[in-house]
C-alpha positions as CSV (number, residue, x, y, z in Angstrom):
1,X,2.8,-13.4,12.1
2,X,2.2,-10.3,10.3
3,X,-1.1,-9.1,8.9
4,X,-2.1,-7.6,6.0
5,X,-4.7,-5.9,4.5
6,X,-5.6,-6.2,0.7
7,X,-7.8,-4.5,-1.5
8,X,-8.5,-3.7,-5.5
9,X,-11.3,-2.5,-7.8
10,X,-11.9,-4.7,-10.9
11,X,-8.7,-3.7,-12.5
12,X,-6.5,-5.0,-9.7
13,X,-8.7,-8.2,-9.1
14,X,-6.9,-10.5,-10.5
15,X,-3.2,-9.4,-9.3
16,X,-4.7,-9.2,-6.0
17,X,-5.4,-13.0,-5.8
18,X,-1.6,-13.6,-7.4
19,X,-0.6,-11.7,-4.5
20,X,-2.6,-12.9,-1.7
21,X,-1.6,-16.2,-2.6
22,X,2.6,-15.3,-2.5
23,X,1.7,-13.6,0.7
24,X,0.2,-16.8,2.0
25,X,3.6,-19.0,0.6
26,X,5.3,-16.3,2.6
27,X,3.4,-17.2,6.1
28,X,1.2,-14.1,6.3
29,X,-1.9,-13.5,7.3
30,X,-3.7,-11.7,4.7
31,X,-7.3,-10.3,5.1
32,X,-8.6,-9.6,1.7
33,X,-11.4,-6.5,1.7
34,X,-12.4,-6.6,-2.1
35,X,-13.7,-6.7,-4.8
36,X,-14.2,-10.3,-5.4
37,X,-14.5,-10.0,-9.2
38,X,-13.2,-8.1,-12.1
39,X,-16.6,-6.6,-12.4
40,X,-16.6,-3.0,-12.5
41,X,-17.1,-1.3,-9.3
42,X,-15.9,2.5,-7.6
43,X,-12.0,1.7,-5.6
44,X,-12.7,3.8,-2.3
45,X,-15.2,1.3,-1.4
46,X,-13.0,-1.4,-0.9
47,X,-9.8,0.9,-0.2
48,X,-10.6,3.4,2.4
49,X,-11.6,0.3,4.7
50,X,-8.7,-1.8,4.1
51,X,-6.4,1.8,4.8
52,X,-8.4,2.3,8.1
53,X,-7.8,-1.5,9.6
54,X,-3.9,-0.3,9.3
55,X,-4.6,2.9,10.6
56,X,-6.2,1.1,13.9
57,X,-3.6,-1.5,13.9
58,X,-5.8,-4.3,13.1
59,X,-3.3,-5.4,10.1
60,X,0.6,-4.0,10.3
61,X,0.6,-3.6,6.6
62,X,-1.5,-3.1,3.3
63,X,-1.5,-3.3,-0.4
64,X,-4.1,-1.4,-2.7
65,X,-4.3,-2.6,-6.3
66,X,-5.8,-0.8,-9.3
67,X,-5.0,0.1,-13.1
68,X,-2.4,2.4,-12.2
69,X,-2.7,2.5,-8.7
70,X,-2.8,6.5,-8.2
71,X,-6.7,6.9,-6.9
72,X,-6.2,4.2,-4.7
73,X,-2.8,5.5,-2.9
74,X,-4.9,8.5,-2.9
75,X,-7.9,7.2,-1.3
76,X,-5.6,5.8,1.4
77,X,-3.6,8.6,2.3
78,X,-6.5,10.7,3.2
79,X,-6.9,8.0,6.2
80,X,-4.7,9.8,9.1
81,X,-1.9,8.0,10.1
82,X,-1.4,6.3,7.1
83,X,1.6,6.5,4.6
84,X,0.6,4.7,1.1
85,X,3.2,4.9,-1.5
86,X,2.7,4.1,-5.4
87,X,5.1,1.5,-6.3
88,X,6.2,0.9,-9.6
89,X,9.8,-1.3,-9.9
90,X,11.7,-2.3,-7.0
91,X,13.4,0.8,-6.2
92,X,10.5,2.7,-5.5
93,X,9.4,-0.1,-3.0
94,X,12.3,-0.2,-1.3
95,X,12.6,3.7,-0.4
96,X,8.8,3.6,0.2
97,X,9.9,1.6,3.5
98,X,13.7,2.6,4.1
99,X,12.6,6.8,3.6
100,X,9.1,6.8,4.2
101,X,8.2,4.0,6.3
102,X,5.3,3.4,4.3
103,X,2.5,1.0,5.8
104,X,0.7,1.0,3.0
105,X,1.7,0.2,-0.7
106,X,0.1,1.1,-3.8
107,X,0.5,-0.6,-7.6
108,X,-1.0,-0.2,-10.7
109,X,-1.6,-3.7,-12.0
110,X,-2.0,-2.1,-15.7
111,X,1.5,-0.5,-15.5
112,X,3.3,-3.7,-14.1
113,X,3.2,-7.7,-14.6
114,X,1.9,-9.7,-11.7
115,X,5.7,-11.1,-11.6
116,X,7.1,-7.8,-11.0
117,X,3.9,-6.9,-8.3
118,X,5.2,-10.1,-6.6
119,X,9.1,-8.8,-6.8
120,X,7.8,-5.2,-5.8
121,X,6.0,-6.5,-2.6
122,X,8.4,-9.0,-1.8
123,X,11.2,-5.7,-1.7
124,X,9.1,-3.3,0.5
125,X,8.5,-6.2,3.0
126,X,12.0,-7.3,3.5
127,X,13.3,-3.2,3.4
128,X,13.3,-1.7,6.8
129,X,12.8,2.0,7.9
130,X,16.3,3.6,8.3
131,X,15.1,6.0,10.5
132,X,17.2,8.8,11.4
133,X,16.9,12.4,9.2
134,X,13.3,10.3,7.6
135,X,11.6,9.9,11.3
136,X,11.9,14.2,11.2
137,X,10.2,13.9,7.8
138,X,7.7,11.5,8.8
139,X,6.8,13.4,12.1
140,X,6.1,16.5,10.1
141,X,4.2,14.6,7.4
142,X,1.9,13.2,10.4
143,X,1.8,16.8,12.0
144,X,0.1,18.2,8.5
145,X,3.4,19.3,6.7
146,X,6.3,21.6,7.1
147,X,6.5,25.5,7.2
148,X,3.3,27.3,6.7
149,X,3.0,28.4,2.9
150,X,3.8,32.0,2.2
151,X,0.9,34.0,1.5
């Protein structure tokens, strides 16, 4: 059974629980890091946490929530190894795992309904990393980029 991480500030709260409870219909394990309420409090504290358990392999995948989602994939990705992706229809959650592998996702519960957070987590799980031309992408991502910029 796969494992995943979860985390919102208050503007994600309540998507987060839709989606923790799908995940559960869907036989995964799901270990929920905060916030507990939709009362006002700053994202990295409940993010950066939930992006380092994936990072260390204690859960396979994650999902950060907030209004629109962008701090928190930001938050995230400055945890090394990991590869958070803002999702925003299904498309973009379906090349977040076929291009980028991405082990984390990111949505802005503002910008989308929780109906379409459940269609847009339900598409990144089931996509699968092609591989190929994106594992040369990835490994320079992980290696800190591409060519040196000119100076």
């Amino acid at each position: 059974m796969k494992k995943i991480a979860i985390a919102s500030d208050h503007a994600g709260f309540q998507t987060k629980e839709v989606l923790k409870a799908a995940l559960h219909r869907w036989g995964y394990e799901v270990r929920d890091f905060g916030t507990d309420s939709d009362a006002p409090v700053d994202y990295p504290d409940f993010i950066r946490p939930a992006a380092e358990s994936v990072a260390r392999k204690e859960n396979d995948l994650g999902i950060v929530l907030g209004g629109s989602g962008n701090g928190e994939a930001m938050v995230a990705n400055k945890v090394r190894g990991i590869r958070c992706a803002l999702c925003w229809n299904l498309e973009s959650a379906r090349l977040a795992k076929e291009h980028n592998d991405a082990n984390i996702i990111s949505i802005g519960a503002r910008m989308v309904s929780d109906s379409e957070s459940i269609a847009i987590v339900e598409t990144w799980l089931r996509a699968s990393f092609q591989g190929g031309r994106h594992s040369r992408r990835i490994e320079k991502m992980e290696a800190g980029g591409g060519p040196p910029a000119a100076g």
